[in-house]
PLY file of the C-alpha trace (Angstrom):
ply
format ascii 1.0
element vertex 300
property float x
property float y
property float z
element edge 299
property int vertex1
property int vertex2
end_header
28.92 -74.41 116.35
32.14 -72.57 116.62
32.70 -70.72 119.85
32.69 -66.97 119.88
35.35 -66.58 122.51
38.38 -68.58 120.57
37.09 -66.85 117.69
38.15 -63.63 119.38
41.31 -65.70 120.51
41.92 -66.59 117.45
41.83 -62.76 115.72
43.97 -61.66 118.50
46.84 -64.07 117.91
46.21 -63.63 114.37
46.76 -59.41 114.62
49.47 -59.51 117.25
51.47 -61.95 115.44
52.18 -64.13 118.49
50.43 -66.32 121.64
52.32 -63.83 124.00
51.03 -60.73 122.76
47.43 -61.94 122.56
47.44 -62.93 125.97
48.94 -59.37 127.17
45.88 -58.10 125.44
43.40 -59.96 126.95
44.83 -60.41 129.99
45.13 -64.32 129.51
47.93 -66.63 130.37
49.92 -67.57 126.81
48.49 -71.52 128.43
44.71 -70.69 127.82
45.53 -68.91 124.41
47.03 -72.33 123.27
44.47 -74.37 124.49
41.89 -72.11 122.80
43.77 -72.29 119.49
44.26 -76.33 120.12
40.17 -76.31 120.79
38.92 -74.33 117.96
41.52 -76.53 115.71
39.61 -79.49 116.50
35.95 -78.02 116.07
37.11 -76.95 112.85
39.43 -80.11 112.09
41.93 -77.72 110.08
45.36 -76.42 111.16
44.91 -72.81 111.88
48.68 -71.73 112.85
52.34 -73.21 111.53
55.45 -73.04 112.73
57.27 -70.47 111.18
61.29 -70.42 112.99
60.79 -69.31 116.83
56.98 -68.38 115.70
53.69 -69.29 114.39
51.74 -67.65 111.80
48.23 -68.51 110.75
47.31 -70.13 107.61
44.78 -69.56 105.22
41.96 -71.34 107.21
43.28 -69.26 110.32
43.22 -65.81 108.13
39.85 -66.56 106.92
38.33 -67.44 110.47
40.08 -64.02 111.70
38.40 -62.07 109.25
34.81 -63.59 110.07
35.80 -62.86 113.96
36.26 -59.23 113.39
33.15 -58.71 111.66
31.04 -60.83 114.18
32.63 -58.41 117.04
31.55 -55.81 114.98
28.07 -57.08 114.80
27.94 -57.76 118.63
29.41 -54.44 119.20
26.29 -53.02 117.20
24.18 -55.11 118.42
25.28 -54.25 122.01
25.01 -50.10 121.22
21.29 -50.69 119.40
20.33 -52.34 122.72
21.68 -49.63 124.42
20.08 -46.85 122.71
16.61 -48.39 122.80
17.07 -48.91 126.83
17.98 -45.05 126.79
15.10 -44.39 124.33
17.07 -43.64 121.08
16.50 -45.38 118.17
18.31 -44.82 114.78
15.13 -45.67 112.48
11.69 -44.66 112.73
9.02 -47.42 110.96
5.59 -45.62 110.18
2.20 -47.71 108.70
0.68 -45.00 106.74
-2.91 -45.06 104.67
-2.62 -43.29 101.31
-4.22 -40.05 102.81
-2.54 -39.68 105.22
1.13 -40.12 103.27
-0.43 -37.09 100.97
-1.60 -34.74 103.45
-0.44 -35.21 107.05
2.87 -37.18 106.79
4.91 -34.76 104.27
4.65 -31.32 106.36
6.24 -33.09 109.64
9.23 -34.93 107.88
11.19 -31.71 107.21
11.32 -30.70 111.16
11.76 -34.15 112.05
14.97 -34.17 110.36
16.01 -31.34 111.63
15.73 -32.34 115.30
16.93 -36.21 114.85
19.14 -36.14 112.00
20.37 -39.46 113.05
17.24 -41.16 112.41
16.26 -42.76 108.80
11.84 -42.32 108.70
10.76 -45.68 107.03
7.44 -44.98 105.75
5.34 -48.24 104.55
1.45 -48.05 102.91
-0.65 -50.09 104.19
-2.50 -50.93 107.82
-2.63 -53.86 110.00
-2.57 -53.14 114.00
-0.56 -56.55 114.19
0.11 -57.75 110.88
3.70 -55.36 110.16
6.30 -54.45 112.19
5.95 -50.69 112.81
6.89 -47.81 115.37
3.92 -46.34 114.64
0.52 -46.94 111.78
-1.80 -43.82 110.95
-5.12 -45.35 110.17
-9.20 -45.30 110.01
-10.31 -46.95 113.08
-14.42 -47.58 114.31
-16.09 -49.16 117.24
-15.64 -52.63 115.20
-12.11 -52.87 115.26
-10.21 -53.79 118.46
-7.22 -52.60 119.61
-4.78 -55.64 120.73
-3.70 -55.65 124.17
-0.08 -53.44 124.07
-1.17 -51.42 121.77
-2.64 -47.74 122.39
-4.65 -45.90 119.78
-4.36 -42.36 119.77
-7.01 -40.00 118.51
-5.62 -37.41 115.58
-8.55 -36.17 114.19
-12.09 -36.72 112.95
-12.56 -36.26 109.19
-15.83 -35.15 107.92
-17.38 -36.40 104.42
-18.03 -33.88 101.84
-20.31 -33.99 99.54
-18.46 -33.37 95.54
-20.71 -31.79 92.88
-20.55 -31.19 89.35
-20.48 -27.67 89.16
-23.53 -26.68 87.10
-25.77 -29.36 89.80
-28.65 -27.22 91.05
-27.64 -27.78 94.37
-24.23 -26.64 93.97
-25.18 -22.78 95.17
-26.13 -24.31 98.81
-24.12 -23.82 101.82
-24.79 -27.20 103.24
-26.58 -30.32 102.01
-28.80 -32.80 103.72
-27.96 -36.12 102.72
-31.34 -36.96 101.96
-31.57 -34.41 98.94
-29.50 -37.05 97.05
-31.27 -39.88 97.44
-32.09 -39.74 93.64
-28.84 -39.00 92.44
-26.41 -41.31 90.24
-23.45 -42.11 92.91
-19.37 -42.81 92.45
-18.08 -45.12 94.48
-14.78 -44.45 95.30
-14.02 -47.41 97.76
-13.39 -50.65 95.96
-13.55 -53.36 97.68
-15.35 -52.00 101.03
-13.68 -50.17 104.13
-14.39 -48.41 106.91
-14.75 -45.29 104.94
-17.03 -46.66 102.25
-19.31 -48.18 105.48
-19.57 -45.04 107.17
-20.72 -43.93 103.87
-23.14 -46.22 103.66
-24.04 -46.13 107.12
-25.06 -41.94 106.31
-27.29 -42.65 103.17
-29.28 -45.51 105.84
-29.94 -43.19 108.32
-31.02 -40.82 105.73
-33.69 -42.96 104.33
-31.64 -44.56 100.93
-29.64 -46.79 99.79
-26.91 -44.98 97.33
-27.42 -45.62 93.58
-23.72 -46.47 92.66
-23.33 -46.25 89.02
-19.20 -45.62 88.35
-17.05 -47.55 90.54
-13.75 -45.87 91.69
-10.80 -46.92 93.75
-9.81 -43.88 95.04
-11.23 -40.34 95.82
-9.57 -38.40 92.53
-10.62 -40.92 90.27
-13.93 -40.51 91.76
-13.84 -36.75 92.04
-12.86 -36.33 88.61
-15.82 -38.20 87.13
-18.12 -35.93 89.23
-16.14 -32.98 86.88
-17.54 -35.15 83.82
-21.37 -35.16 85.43
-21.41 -38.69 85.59
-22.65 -38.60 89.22
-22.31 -36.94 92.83
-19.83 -38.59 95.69
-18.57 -38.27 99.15
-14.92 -37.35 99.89
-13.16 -37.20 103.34
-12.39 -33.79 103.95
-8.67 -34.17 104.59
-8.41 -35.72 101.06
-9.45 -32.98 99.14
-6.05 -31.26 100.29
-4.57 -33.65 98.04
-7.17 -33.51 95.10
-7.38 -30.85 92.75
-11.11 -29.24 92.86
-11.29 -26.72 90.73
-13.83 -28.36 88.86
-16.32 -29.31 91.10
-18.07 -28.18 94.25
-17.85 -29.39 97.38
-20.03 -29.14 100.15
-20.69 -29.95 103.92
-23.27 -32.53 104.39
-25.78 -32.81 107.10
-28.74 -34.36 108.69
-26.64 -36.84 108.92
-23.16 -35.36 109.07
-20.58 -38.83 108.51
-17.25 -38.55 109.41
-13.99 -40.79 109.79
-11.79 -41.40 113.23
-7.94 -41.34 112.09
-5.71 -42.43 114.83
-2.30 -43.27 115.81
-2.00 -46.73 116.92
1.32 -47.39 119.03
3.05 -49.69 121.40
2.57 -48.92 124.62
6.09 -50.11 125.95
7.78 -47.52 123.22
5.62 -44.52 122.82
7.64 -42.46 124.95
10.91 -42.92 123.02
11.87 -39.61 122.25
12.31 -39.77 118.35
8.71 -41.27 118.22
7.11 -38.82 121.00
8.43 -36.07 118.97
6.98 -37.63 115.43
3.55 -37.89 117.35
3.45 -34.50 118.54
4.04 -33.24 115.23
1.68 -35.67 113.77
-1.10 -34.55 116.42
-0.53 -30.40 115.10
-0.68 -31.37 111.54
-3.61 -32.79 112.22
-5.20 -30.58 114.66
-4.67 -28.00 111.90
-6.55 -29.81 109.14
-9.39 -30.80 111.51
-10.02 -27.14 111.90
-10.01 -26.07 108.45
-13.24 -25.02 106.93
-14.51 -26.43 103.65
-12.94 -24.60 100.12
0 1
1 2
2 3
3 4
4 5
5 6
6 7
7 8
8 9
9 10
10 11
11 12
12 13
13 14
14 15
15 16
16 17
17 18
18 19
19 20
20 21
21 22
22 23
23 24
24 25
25 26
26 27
27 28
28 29
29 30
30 31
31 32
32 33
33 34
34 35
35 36
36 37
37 38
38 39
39 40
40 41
41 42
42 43
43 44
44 45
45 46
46 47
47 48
48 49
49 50
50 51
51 52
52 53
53 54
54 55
55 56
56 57
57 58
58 59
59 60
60 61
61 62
62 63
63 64
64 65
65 66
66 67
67 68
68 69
69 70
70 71
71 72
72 73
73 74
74 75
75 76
76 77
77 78
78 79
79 80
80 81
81 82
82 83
83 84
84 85
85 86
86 87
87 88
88 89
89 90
90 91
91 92
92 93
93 94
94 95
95 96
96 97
97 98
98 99
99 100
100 101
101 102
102 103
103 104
104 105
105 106
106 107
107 108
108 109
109 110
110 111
111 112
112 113
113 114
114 115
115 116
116 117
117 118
118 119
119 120
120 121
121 122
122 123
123 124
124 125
125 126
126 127
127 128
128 129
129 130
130 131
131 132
132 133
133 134
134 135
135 136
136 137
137 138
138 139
139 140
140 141
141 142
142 143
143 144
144 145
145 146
146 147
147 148
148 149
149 150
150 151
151 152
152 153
153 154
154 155
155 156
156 157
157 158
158 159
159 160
160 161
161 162
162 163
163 164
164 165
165 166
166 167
167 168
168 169
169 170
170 171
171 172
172 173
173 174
174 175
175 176
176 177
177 178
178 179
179 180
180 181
181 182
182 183
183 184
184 185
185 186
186 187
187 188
188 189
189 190
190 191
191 192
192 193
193 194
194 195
195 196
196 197
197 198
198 199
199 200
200 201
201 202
202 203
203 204
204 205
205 206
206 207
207 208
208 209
209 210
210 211
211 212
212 213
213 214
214 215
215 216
216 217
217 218
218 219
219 220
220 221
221 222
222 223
223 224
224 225
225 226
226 227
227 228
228 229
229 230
230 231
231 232
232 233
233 234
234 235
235 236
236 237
237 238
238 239
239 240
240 241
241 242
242 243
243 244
244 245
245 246
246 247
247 248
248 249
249 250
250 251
251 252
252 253
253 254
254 255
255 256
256 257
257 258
258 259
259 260
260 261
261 262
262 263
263 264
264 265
265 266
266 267
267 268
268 269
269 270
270 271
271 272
272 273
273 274
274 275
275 276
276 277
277 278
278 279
279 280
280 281
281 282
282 283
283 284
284 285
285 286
286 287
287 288
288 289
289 290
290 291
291 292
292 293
293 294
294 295
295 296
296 297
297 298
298 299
C-alpha cells in the first residue's frame, strides 16, 4: 500500500519543479524529500524522477502518481470538511424513508420552504420502510404496539389517521353523517392492501370488534384502485383519511366510521445521536405542522 505522505511528497516536487522548492513548502529538509522520493520508488519499483541537466523532472509513472495524489488530497480534504460539518451539525444531504402516502400528501408541501432555508442541502427521498434495514436521516411510517423501536432510534408521533368509510354514491347509507362499522357487515368489501400491513390489520382488527369478518370480493393494492371500484358499485372500503387528499372523490362518498372508530399511528422514526442537526430539526418541524394540519381536517 502506497503511503499517503510521499504521495503528497511526491505532487509537491512534481508542481514545484524541484526537491528544494518542495521542501520550502512543506517545511522539510531537501534530505527527507529525497528519501521520500527514494522510498516511494521502491514501493512502486518504477523510476519516478530523471535527471534532466542541474535538475530532475518526473516521468510518466511520476506524473501519473501526482495526479492520483492531488485528487486523494482532495478527497481527504472533503472528507475532513464533511466530518466537520456533521460535528457542527450541518450536513449537505438530507436521506428521508417515505411510505407512498406520505410522499403524496405530507412530504411535497414542506420541500419548497426547506429549500429555501438550506439551499445547500440535496433532500434524498427513498419509498419504502425499514427502521434498520436503509440508511436514512429520517423514515415516515405506520407504526403499532407490535413493532419495536431498536435501541438509538426515537419514534416520533405525527399524527393519527382515521379510516373512512368509501361509498358508492347511490348506497342507501350514503346520506348518513357517520357509520357504525357494524352496518356493513353484509356488504361486498375491496381490499386495498395486498399482501397484509399494518393498515389492512387495523382494518381487520375494526370489522372483529364489530362482530364480522369483512367479505373481500375485489382485491386492490392501493387505496385509488380500490376507491375507484367503489365508483363502479362493486363494493364498499376503508381509506385512511390522509389518503383521500391524494385521491380524487368525486365519485363516491366518504364517511366517518364509528362504534369502532380504526385509525393509523404515522410517525417519524429518527436517530437519536442526529435528531438535533439543524437541517433535520427543521425538516421535522415542518413535517410535524403538515401533519398537525391534516390531522385536524374534517372529512369532505
Amino acid at each position: 500500500m502506497l503511503d499517503v505522505r510521499r504521495l503528497v511528497v511526491l505532487r509537491s516536487v512534481v508542481e514545484t519543479g524541484s526537491i528544494q522548492a518542495a521542501a520550502a513548502l512543506l517545511g522539510y529538509t531537501p534530505s527527507a524529500i529525497s528519501q521520500h522520493i527514494a522510498a516511494l520508488q521502491r514501493e512502486t519499483g518504477t523510476a519516478l524522477f530523471e535527471r534532466q541537466g542541474r535538475g530532475i523532472r518526473p516521468t510518466e509513472a511520476g506524473r501519473l502518481l501526482a495526479t492520483h495524489a492531488r485528487q486523494i488530497q482532495t478527497q481527504i480534504a472533503d472528507a475532513e470538511t464533511a466530518l466537520s460539518d456533521l460535528r457542527a451539525g450541518k450536513s449537505r444531504r438530507l436521506t428521508v424513508r417515505y411510505f407512498a402516502t406520505a410522499g403524496a400528501v405530507l412530504i411535497p408541501p414542506i420541500i419548497a420552504e426547506f429549500g429555501r432555508r438550506f439551499p445547500e442541502v440535496r433532500v434524498e427521498l427513498r419509498l419504502g420502510k425499514g427502521l434498520t434495514g436503509e440508511a436514512a436521516d429520517a423514515e415516515i411510517m405506520v407504526l403499532d404496539d407490535t413493532v419495536p423501536v431498536p435501541r438509538g432510534l426515537r419514534a416520533m408521533h405525527l399524527l393519527d389517521d382515521p379510516f373512512v368509510v368509501v361509498l358508492p354514491p347511490e348506497h342507501p347509507l350514503a346520506t348518513e353523517e357517520t357509520i357504525e362499522l357494524g352496518r356493513l357487515s353484509n356488504e361486498t368489501w375491496i381490499d386495498n392492501e395486498w399482501p397484509s400491513s399494518i393498515c389492512r390489520e387495523t382494518i381487520l382488527d375494526a370489522c372483529g370488534a364489530a362482530g364480522f369478518s369483512p367479505n373481500f370480493v375485489v382485491e386492490a393494492h392501493d387505496y385509488a384502485t380500490a376507491v375507484a371500484f367503489v365508483a363502479t358499485g362493486l363494493g364498499v372500503t376503508m381509506v385512511p383519511k390522509l389518503a383521500l387528499t391524494a385521491i380524487p372523490t368525486t365519485a363516491v362518498t366518504c364517511l366517518p366510521v364509528t362504534r369502532p372508530a380504526a385509525a393509523r399511528s404515522i410517525f417519524a422514526v429518527v436517530k437519536e445521536a442526529t435528531e438535533d442537526q439543524p437541517a433535520l430539526s427543521a425538516f421535522l418541524n415542518l413535517l410535524r405542522e403538515v401533519a398537525a394540519s391534516h390531522a385536524s381536517r374534517p372529512v369532505d
